[in-house]
N, C-alpha and C positions, 0 to 999 in steps of 0.2 A: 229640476233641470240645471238649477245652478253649478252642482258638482262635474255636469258634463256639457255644456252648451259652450264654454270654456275652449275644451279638445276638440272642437269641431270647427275652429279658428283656424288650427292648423290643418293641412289638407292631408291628414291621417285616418281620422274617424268619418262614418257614417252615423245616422242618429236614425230610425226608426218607429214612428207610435203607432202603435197597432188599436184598432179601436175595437171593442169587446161586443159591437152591436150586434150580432145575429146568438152568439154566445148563450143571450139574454132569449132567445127563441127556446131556451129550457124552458120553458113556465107557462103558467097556467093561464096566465095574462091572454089576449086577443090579439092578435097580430097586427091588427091596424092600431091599435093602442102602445103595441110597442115601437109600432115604423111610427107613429107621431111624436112619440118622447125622443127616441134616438136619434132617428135622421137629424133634427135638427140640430141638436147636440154636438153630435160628431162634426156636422157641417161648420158650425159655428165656433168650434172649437179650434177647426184646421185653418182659419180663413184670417180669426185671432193672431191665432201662433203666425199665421203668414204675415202680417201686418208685422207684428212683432220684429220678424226678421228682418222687413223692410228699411226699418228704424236704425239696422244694425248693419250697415254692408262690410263688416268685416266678417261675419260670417257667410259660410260658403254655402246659400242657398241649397244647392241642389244635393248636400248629402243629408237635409232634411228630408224624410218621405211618410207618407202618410199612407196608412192603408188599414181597410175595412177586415174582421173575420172573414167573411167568406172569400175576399180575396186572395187571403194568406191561406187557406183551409181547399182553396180551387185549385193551388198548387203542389198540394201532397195527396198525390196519385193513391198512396197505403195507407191515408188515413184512415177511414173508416173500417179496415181491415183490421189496425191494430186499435183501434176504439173498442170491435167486437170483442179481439181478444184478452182486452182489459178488463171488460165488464164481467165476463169468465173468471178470470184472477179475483177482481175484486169480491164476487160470491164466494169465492171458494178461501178468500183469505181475512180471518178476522182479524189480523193485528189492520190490514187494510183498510178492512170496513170501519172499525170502529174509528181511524185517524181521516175517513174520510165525516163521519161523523160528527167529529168533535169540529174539523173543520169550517162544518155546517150548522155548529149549534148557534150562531149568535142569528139566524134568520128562521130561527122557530124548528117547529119540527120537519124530521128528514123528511122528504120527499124523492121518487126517483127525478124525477126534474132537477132538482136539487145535488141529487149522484151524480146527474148527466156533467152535471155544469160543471163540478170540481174536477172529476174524471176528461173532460173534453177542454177544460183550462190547463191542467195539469200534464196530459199527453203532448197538445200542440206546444209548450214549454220545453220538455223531454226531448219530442224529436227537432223542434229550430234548435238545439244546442250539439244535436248529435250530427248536423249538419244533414237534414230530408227536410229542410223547407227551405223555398227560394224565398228571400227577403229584397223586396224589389228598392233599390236602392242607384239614382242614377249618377253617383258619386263614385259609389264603390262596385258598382255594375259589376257585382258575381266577383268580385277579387278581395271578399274579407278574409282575412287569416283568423281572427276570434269573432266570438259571437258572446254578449253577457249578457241577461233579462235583468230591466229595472225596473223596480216597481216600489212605489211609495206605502212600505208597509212589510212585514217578515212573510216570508215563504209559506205556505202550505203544510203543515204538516203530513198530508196525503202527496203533497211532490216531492218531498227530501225521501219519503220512500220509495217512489217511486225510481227517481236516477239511485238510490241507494240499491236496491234492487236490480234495476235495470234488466226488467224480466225479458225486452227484448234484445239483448244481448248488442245493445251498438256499441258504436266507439266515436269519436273524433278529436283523433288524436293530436288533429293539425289547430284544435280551440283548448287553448288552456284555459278557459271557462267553463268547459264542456259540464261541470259539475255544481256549478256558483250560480250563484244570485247576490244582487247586489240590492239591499233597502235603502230610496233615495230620502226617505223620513229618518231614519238614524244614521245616513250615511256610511254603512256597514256592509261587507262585502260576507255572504257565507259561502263557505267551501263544504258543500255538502261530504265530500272525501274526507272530511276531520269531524263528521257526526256519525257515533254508532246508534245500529238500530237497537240495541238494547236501551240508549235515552228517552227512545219512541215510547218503548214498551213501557216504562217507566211512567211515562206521561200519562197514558191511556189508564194505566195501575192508579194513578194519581188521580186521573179525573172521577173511575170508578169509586174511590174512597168519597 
């Protein structure tokens, strides 16, 4: 947060943490096993961060917002419409499957569970950038002009196909992020429009070796 917690001084940005708890409803786990890890987690994570800010009143409280999966995921009317028609894609495309794969190899072997999760991270990603999800923000209340995902750690390799691809044919042309990710672990901004899919292919060729 240190690289952006900074621009949030000025009363220009919004800041957004979305929490991955239902996400986690891929899996084979029990459901009251995973509402007792998470809830509290989340809870206690937002309540931290809130203190935090407390300490700090030059920041502008309220373009902090905090919100759950299913919260962000209640607001995209076509989600599950363009989920179905990913999972379609995805069978039918192996440079896909295999980079959703590889994606997945450091948590054992694949599972559909496992598909679910990268596939339904990777779409809600996709469309908050192409501007189809409301990010409830009471700062910036519906008047962001970008939108940039940050995540402490590189991109997906099954995501930079995915907007690389952009098999559902969006645009948003008014977010000149519409294509990026920013890693807040290297501090590194990628612009998926300056990776080709033949480096993909490459990779998969590579792991295969």
């Amino acid at each position: 947060m240190e690289s952006f917690i900074p621009k949030i001084v000025k009363p220009a940005v919004g800041l957004n943490i979305i929490y991955a708890d239902s996400l986690y409803y891929n899996s084979s786990n029990k459901a009251q096993n995973l509402k007792r890890k998470y809830e509290p987690l989340i809870h206690g994570h937002k309540y931290a961060f809130v203190r935090l800010l407390e300490k700090h009143p030059q920041y502008i409280q309220p373009s902090f917002s905090f919100l759950s999966w299913s919260q962000v995921l209640l607001d995209v009317k076509e989600f599950f419409g363009f989920f179905g028609e990913l999972k379609k894609i995805y069978q039918d495309d192996p440079l896909f499957k295999s980079l959703v794969w590889m994606d997945a190899h450091h948590a054992g072997k694949i599972t559909d569970n496992k598909e679910n999760f990268i596939l339904e991270e990777s779409l809600l990603f996709y469309l908050a950038s192409k501007g189809r999800v409301r990010l409830h923000n009471d700062f910036i209340n519906d008047k962001q002009k970008w939108i940039l995902w940050c995540y402490p750690g590189k991109p997906l390799l099954s995501e930079v196909y995915l907007y690389k691809k952009n098999f559902f044919k969006l645009q948003n042309s008014q977010n000149i992020y519409e294509n990026s990710f920013y890693d807040l672990t290297d501090k590194k901004l990628y612009d998926f429009s300056k990776i080709e899919i033949e480096e993909l292919e490459r990779l998969v060729e590579k792991k295969g070796d």
